[in-house]
C-alpha positions, 0 to 999 in steps of 0.5 A, a space after each residue: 444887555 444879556 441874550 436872556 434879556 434880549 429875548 425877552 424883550 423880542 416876541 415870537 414872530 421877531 425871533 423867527 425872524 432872525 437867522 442867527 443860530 444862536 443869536 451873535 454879531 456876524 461881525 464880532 461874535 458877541 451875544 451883547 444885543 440890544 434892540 431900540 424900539 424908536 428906531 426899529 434897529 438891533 445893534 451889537 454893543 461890542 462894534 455897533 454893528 446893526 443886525 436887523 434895521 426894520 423890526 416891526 413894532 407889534 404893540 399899539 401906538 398909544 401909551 398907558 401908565 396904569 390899568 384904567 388908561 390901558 382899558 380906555 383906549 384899547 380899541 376892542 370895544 368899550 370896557 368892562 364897568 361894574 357901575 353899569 347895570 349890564 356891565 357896559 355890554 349894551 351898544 350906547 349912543 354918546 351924548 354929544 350931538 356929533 357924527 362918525 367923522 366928529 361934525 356937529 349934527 345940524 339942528 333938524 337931527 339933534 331932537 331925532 337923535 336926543 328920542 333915540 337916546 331916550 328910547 335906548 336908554 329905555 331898551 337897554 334896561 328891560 328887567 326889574 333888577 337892571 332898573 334897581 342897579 341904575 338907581 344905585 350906581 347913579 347914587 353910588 357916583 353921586 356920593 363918591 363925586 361929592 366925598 372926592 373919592 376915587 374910581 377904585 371905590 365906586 367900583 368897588 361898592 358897586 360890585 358889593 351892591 351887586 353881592 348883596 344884592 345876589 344874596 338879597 340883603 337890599 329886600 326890605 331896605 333903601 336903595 340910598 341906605 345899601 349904597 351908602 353902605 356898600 362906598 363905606 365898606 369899600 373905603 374900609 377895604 381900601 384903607 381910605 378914611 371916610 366916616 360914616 357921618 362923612 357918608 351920611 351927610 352925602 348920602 340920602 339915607 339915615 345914619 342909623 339906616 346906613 349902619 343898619 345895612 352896613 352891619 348886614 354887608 359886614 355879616 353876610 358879605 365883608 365877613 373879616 373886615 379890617 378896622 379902621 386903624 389911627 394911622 389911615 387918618 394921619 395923611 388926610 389930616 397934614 394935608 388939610 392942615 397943610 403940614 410938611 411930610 415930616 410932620 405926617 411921618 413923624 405922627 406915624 411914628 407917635 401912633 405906631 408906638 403907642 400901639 406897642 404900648 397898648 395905649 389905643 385901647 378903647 380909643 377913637 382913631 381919629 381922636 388919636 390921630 388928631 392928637 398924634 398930628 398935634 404933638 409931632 407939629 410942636 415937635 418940628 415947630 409947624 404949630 398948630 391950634 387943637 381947634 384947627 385939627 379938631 376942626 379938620 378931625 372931625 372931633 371935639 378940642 377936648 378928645 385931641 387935648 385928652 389924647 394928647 395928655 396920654 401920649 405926653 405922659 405915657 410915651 415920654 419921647 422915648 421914641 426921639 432918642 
Protein backbone atom coordinates (compact mmCIF):
# COMPACT_ATOMS: atom_id res chain seq x y z
CA UNK A 1 0.00 0.00 0.00
CA UNK A 2 1.35 3.26 -0.98
CA UNK A 3 1.81 6.50 1.65
CA UNK A 4 -1.00 8.09 -0.32
CA UNK A 5 -2.97 5.44 0.59
CA UNK A 6 -2.38 4.83 3.89
CA UNK A 7 -3.29 8.18 4.69
CA UNK A 8 -6.42 8.01 3.44
CA UNK A 9 -7.14 5.45 5.25
CA UNK A 10 -5.99 7.21 8.58
CA UNK A 11 -8.05 10.00 9.98
CA UNK A 12 -6.94 13.20 11.75
CA UNK A 13 -6.55 12.29 15.37
CA UNK A 14 -4.57 8.70 13.91
CA UNK A 15 -2.17 10.90 12.20
CA UNK A 16 -1.48 13.35 14.93
CA UNK A 17 -1.01 10.74 16.64
CA UNK A 18 1.88 9.53 14.77
CA UNK A 19 5.52 11.13 15.21
CA UNK A 20 7.14 10.04 12.32
CA UNK A 21 7.88 13.20 9.94
CA UNK A 22 7.41 11.78 7.08
CA UNK A 23 5.71 8.80 8.01
CA UNK A 24 8.70 5.76 7.38
CA UNK A 25 9.61 2.56 9.18
CA UNK A 26 12.30 3.40 12.37
CA UNK A 27 13.53 0.09 11.23
CA UNK A 28 14.03 -0.03 7.53
CA UNK A 29 13.12 3.53 6.16
CA UNK A 30 10.31 2.12 4.00
CA UNK A 31 7.18 4.13 3.45
CA UNK A 32 5.44 0.75 2.72
CA UNK A 33 2.68 0.90 5.59
CA UNK A 34 -0.22 -0.91 6.15
CA UNK A 35 -2.77 -0.54 8.87
CA UNK A 36 -4.90 -3.59 10.10
CA UNK A 37 -8.07 -2.56 11.61
CA UNK A 38 -8.91 -6.18 13.47
CA UNK A 39 -5.77 -5.84 15.37
CA UNK A 40 -5.62 -2.12 15.86
CA UNK A 41 -1.65 -2.45 14.52
CA UNK A 42 0.47 -0.71 11.56
CA UNK A 43 3.26 -2.65 10.26
CA UNK A 44 5.78 -1.96 7.69
CA UNK A 45 5.51 -4.51 4.72
CA UNK A 46 9.28 -4.41 4.07
CA UNK A 47 10.60 -6.14 7.68
CA UNK A 48 7.15 -6.43 9.55
CA UNK A 49 8.27 -4.03 12.01
CA UNK A 50 4.80 -2.89 14.07
CA UNK A 51 4.78 0.88 14.12
CA UNK A 52 1.82 1.64 16.29
CA UNK A 53 -0.03 -1.22 18.34
CA UNK A 54 -3.07 0.52 19.61
CA UNK A 55 -4.89 2.39 17.14
CA UNK A 56 -8.17 3.39 18.13
CA UNK A 57 -11.05 2.31 15.97
CA UNK A 58 -13.15 5.84 15.56
CA UNK A 59 -16.24 4.31 13.73
CA UNK A 60 -19.23 2.42 15.04
CA UNK A 61 -19.15 -1.47 15.96
CA UNK A 62 -21.97 -2.12 13.59
CA UNK A 63 -22.06 -2.90 9.99
CA UNK A 64 -23.98 -1.65 6.86
CA UNK A 65 -23.80 -2.80 3.13
CA UNK A 66 -26.39 -0.15 2.00
CA UNK A 67 -27.92 3.57 3.01
CA UNK A 68 -31.35 1.95 4.73
CA UNK A 69 -29.19 -0.45 7.08
CA UNK A 70 -26.57 2.77 7.70
CA UNK A 71 -29.96 5.09 8.67
CA UNK A 72 -31.59 2.03 10.76
CA UNK A 73 -28.98 1.36 13.08
CA UNK A 74 -27.08 4.73 13.51
CA UNK A 75 -28.14 5.77 16.96
CA UNK A 76 -28.78 9.36 16.76
CA UNK A 77 -32.49 9.06 16.79
CA UNK A 78 -34.96 7.59 14.42
CA UNK A 79 -34.51 8.34 10.83
CA UNK A 80 -35.72 10.37 8.54
CA UNK A 81 -38.96 8.72 6.58
CA UNK A 82 -41.21 10.48 3.80
CA UNK A 83 -43.99 7.94 4.42
CA UNK A 84 -44.57 9.55 7.96
CA UNK A 85 -46.76 12.92 8.01
CA UNK A 86 -44.17 14.79 9.98
CA UNK A 87 -41.02 13.13 8.46
CA UNK A 88 -40.44 10.79 11.65
CA UNK A 89 -39.84 14.10 13.74
CA UNK A 90 -42.81 13.41 16.26
CA UNK A 91 -41.20 10.89 19.69
CA UNK A 92 -43.41 7.44 19.11
CA UNK A 93 -44.32 4.78 21.37
CA UNK A 94 -43.45 1.45 20.02
CA UNK A 95 -46.20 -1.23 19.66
CA UNK A 96 -44.72 -3.95 21.68
CA UNK A 97 -45.80 -4.17 25.21
CA UNK A 98 -42.00 -4.01 26.54
CA UNK A 99 -39.92 -1.55 29.05
CA UNK A 100 -36.61 0.14 28.50
CA UNK A 101 -34.58 -3.09 29.58
CA UNK A 102 -37.00 -5.41 26.91
CA UNK A 103 -39.20 -6.97 29.85
CA UNK A 104 -42.73 -8.02 28.81
CA UNK A 105 -45.03 -5.11 30.79
CA UNK A 106 -47.42 -6.94 33.21
CA UNK A 107 -50.88 -7.34 32.42
CA UNK A 108 -52.06 -4.15 34.82
CA UNK A 109 -49.78 -1.83 32.33
CA UNK A 110 -50.58 -3.03 29.11
CA UNK A 111 -54.37 -1.42 28.62
CA UNK A 112 -52.37 2.06 30.30
CA UNK A 113 -50.10 2.16 27.78
CA UNK A 114 -52.12 0.51 24.64
CA UNK A 115 -54.31 4.78 25.79
CA UNK A 116 -51.21 6.53 25.73
CA UNK A 117 -50.75 5.12 22.40
CA UNK A 118 -53.74 6.11 20.98
CA UNK A 119 -53.81 9.60 22.74
CA UNK A 120 -49.95 9.93 20.93
CA UNK A 121 -51.14 8.94 18.00
CA UNK A 122 -53.93 11.30 18.12
CA UNK A 123 -51.41 14.40 19.30
CA UNK A 124 -48.67 13.85 16.99
CA UNK A 125 -51.04 14.59 14.20
CA UNK A 126 -52.83 18.06 14.96
CA UNK A 127 -53.61 19.72 11.40
CA UNK A 128 -55.83 18.80 8.44
CA UNK A 129 -52.89 18.03 5.86
CA UNK A 130 -50.91 15.82 8.74
CA UNK A 131 -54.21 13.93 8.57
CA UNK A 132 -54.53 13.70 4.65
CA UNK A 133 -50.88 12.37 4.43
CA UNK A 134 -51.71 9.63 7.08
CA UNK A 135 -54.27 8.20 4.86
CA UNK A 136 -52.29 8.10 1.75
CA UNK A 137 -49.04 7.01 3.04
CA UNK A 138 -50.90 4.00 4.76
CA UNK A 139 -52.69 3.63 1.06
CA UNK A 140 -49.27 3.98 -0.22
CA UNK A 141 -47.64 1.04 2.01
CA UNK A 142 -50.67 -1.16 1.37
CA UNK A 143 -50.51 -1.20 -2.63
CA UNK A 144 -46.80 -1.41 -2.45
CA UNK A 145 -46.77 -4.43 0.14
CA UNK A 146 -49.70 -6.09 -2.18
CA UNK A 147 -47.43 -5.50 -5.75
CA UNK A 148 -44.06 -6.82 -3.99
CA UNK A 149 -42.58 -3.34 -4.63
CA UNK A 150 -39.64 -2.34 -3.17
CA UNK A 151 -39.04 0.54 -0.15
CA UNK A 152 -37.36 2.75 -2.75
CA UNK A 153 -41.08 3.17 -4.42
CA UNK A 154 -43.06 4.30 -1.45
CA UNK A 155 -40.64 6.65 -0.72
CA UNK A 156 -40.63 7.78 -3.77
CA UNK A 157 -44.57 8.17 -4.41
CA UNK A 158 -44.51 9.51 -1.20
CA UNK A 159 -42.56 12.58 -1.67
CA UNK A 160 -44.53 12.87 -5.40
CA UNK A 161 -47.73 12.76 -2.87
CA UNK A 162 -46.17 15.59 -0.78
CA UNK A 163 -45.35 17.74 -4.38
CA UNK A 164 -48.80 17.44 -5.35
CA UNK A 165 -50.00 17.86 -2.73
CA UNK A 166 -47.78 21.43 -2.41
CA UNK A 167 -49.09 22.67 -5.59
CA UNK A 168 -52.47 21.33 -4.76
CA UNK A 169 -53.38 18.91 -7.39
CA UNK A 170 -54.91 16.34 -4.64
CA UNK A 171 -58.28 19.37 -4.60
CA UNK A 172 -60.86 17.82 -6.30
CA UNK A 173 -59.81 14.18 -6.23
CA UNK A 174 -59.58 10.66 -4.25
CA UNK A 175 -57.04 10.35 -1.81
CA UNK A 176 -56.92 6.55 -3.21
CA UNK A 177 -56.85 7.58 -6.89
CA UNK A 178 -53.58 10.38 -6.29
CA UNK A 179 -51.76 7.36 -4.29
CA UNK A 180 -52.17 5.31 -6.87
CA UNK A 181 -50.95 7.37 -9.27
CA UNK A 182 -48.09 8.78 -7.46
CA UNK A 183 -46.59 4.49 -6.94
CA UNK A 184 -46.97 4.35 -10.99
CA UNK A 185 -45.11 7.21 -11.67
CA UNK A 186 -42.73 6.35 -9.37
CA UNK A 187 -42.18 2.73 -10.80
CA UNK A 188 -42.04 4.76 -14.36
CA UNK A 189 -39.03 6.88 -12.62
CA UNK A 190 -37.23 3.88 -11.44
CA UNK A 191 -37.37 1.40 -14.36
CA UNK A 192 -39.89 -0.87 -12.62
CA UNK A 193 -42.52 -2.60 -14.64
CA UNK A 194 -45.95 -2.49 -13.22
CA UNK A 195 -49.10 -1.69 -15.31
CA UNK A 196 -51.36 0.64 -14.64
CA UNK A 197 -54.19 -2.52 -14.56
CA UNK A 198 -51.58 -3.76 -12.27
CA UNK A 199 -52.02 -0.87 -9.89
CA UNK A 200 -55.73 -0.37 -10.12
CA UNK A 201 -56.42 -3.74 -9.31
CA UNK A 202 -54.61 -3.09 -5.88
CA UNK A 203 -55.19 0.19 -5.41
CA UNK A 204 -59.11 1.60 -4.16
CA UNK A 205 -59.46 3.81 -7.23
CA UNK A 206 -60.95 3.57 -10.78
CA UNK A 207 -58.70 2.97 -13.53
CA UNK A 208 -59.77 6.03 -15.36
CA UNK A 209 -59.42 8.09 -11.78
CA UNK A 210 -56.03 6.89 -11.70
CA UNK A 211 -54.91 7.72 -15.23
CA UNK A 212 -56.68 11.04 -14.62
CA UNK A 213 -54.38 11.91 -11.94
CA UNK A 214 -51.63 10.28 -13.22
CA UNK A 215 -51.61 12.68 -16.38
CA UNK A 216 -51.73 15.93 -13.67
CA UNK A 217 -48.59 14.64 -11.71
CA UNK A 218 -46.92 13.92 -15.25
CA UNK A 219 -48.08 17.59 -16.56
CA UNK A 220 -47.51 19.57 -13.62
CA UNK A 221 -44.97 17.58 -11.60
CA UNK A 222 -43.21 14.62 -13.83
CA UNK A 223 -42.83 16.98 -16.67
CA UNK A 224 -39.97 14.71 -18.82
CA UNK A 225 -40.85 11.19 -17.86
CA UNK A 226 -39.29 8.16 -19.46
CA UNK A 227 -41.72 5.74 -21.21
CA UNK A 228 -41.98 2.60 -20.62
CA UNK A 229 -39.24 0.79 -22.59
CA UNK A 230 -39.96 -3.46 -23.76
CA UNK A 231 -36.63 -3.95 -22.40
CA UNK A 232 -37.73 -2.96 -18.64
CA UNK A 233 -40.31 -5.96 -19.10
CA UNK A 234 -37.96 -8.70 -20.06
CA UNK A 235 -36.48 -9.80 -16.41
CA UNK A 236 -39.69 -9.91 -14.62
CA UNK A 237 -41.22 -12.15 -17.45
CA UNK A 238 -38.00 -14.96 -17.37
CA UNK A 239 -38.05 -14.91 -13.96
CA UNK A 240 -41.80 -15.86 -13.82
CA UNK A 241 -41.57 -18.40 -16.66
CA UNK A 242 -38.54 -19.50 -14.71
CA UNK A 243 -36.10 -19.31 -17.66
CA UNK A 244 -32.01 -19.30 -17.51
CA UNK A 245 -30.41 -15.94 -17.62
CA UNK A 246 -29.27 -16.42 -21.34
CA UNK A 247 -32.85 -16.55 -22.38
CA UNK A 248 -33.40 -12.78 -20.75
CA UNK A 249 -30.14 -11.63 -22.25
CA UNK A 250 -30.79 -13.18 -25.20
CA UNK A 251 -34.39 -11.44 -25.40
CA UNK A 252 -32.60 -8.24 -24.64
CA UNK A 253 -30.64 -8.47 -27.43
CA UNK A 254 -33.86 -9.36 -29.89
CA UNK A 255 -35.76 -5.84 -28.58
CA UNK A 256 -32.82 -3.86 -28.78
CA UNK A 257 -32.30 -4.77 -32.65
CA UNK A 258 -35.57 -4.30 -33.17
CA UNK A 259 -35.45 -0.79 -31.92
CA UNK A 260 -32.27 -0.13 -34.50
CA UNK A 261 -34.77 -1.29 -37.11
CA UNK A 262 -37.76 0.71 -36.12
CA UNK A 263 -39.81 -2.20 -35.65
CA UNK A 264 -41.26 -0.87 -32.12
CA UNK A 265 -43.28 1.84 -33.60
CA UNK A 266 -46.68 1.93 -32.50
CA UNK A 267 -46.11 -1.44 -30.43
CA UNK A 268 -47.08 -2.52 -26.86
CA UNK A 269 -43.75 -3.09 -24.93
CA UNK A 270 -45.28 -5.92 -23.15
CA UNK A 271 -46.63 -7.30 -26.09
CA UNK A 272 -42.88 -7.05 -27.75
CA UNK A 273 -41.54 -8.29 -24.88
CA UNK A 274 -43.47 -11.07 -24.55
CA UNK A 275 -42.60 -11.91 -28.08
CA UNK A 276 -39.22 -11.21 -27.72
CA UNK A 277 -39.11 -13.61 -24.51
CA UNK A 278 -40.85 -16.50 -26.97
CA UNK A 279 -38.57 -16.38 -29.48
CA UNK A 280 -35.17 -16.38 -27.63
CA UNK A 281 -36.62 -19.56 -25.52
CA UNK A 282 -36.81 -21.55 -28.85
CA UNK A 283 -33.79 -20.35 -29.70
CA UNK A 284 -31.90 -21.88 -26.67
CA UNK A 285 -34.33 -25.10 -26.54
CA UNK A 286 -36.32 -23.71 -22.95
CA UNK A 287 -39.55 -23.70 -24.88
CA UNK A 288 -42.21 -22.31 -23.72
CA UNK A 289 -46.21 -22.00 -24.64
CA UNK A 290 -47.60 -18.23 -26.09
CA UNK A 291 -50.45 -19.05 -23.46
CA UNK A 292 -47.93 -19.17 -20.50
CA UNK A 293 -45.97 -15.88 -21.52
CA UNK A 294 -49.18 -14.52 -22.46
CA UNK A 295 -50.42 -15.37 -19.13
CA UNK A 296 -47.30 -14.01 -17.22
CA UNK A 297 -47.61 -10.82 -19.75
CA UNK A 298 -50.44 -9.66 -18.98
CA UNK A 299 -51.47 -9.78 -22.81
CA UNK A 300 -53.44 -11.75 -25.18
CA UNK A 301 -51.94 -15.28 -27.13
CA UNK A 302 -52.69 -13.17 -30.52
CA UNK A 303 -50.64 -9.94 -29.55
CA UNK A 304 -47.22 -12.44 -28.73
CA UNK A 305 -47.90 -14.48 -31.87
CA UNK A 306 -48.46 -11.16 -34.09
CA UNK A 307 -45.22 -9.94 -32.60
CA UNK A 308 -43.45 -12.84 -33.04
CA UNK A 309 -44.37 -13.03 -36.80
CA UNK A 310 -42.61 -9.39 -36.96
CA UNK A 311 -39.44 -10.38 -35.35
CA UNK A 312 -39.29 -13.59 -37.70
CA UNK A 313 -39.82 -11.80 -40.58
CA UNK A 314 -37.95 -8.61 -40.17
CA UNK A 315 -34.92 -9.57 -38.07
CA UNK A 316 -33.98 -12.50 -40.18
CA UNK A 317 -31.53 -13.52 -37.23
CA UNK A 318 -29.13 -11.29 -38.62
CA UNK A 319 -28.25 -10.75 -35.06
CA UNK A 320 -26.92 -14.58 -34.51
CA UNK A 321 -24.52 -14.56 -36.78
Amino acid sequence: MSLSNYKRGLNKSELEELSYEPLRCPVCGSNELVKDPERGEITCTNCGWVIVDHVIDQGPEWRAFNEEQRLKRARAGSPLSPLKPNQGLSTMIDWRNKDVSGKSLSPEKRPQMSRLRRLNKIISVSEPSEKNFMIAFAEIERIVAQLGLPKTIADEAAILYRKAAKKRLIKGRSIESMAAACIYAACRMHKIPRSLDEISDSARADKREIGRSYRLLAKEILLKIPPSQATDYVPRLVSALKLPVEVEQLAIRIIKEAYTLRLTSGRMPKGLAAAAVYLAAILMNQKRTQREIASNANVTEVTVRNRFKELMEKLQFEIFV
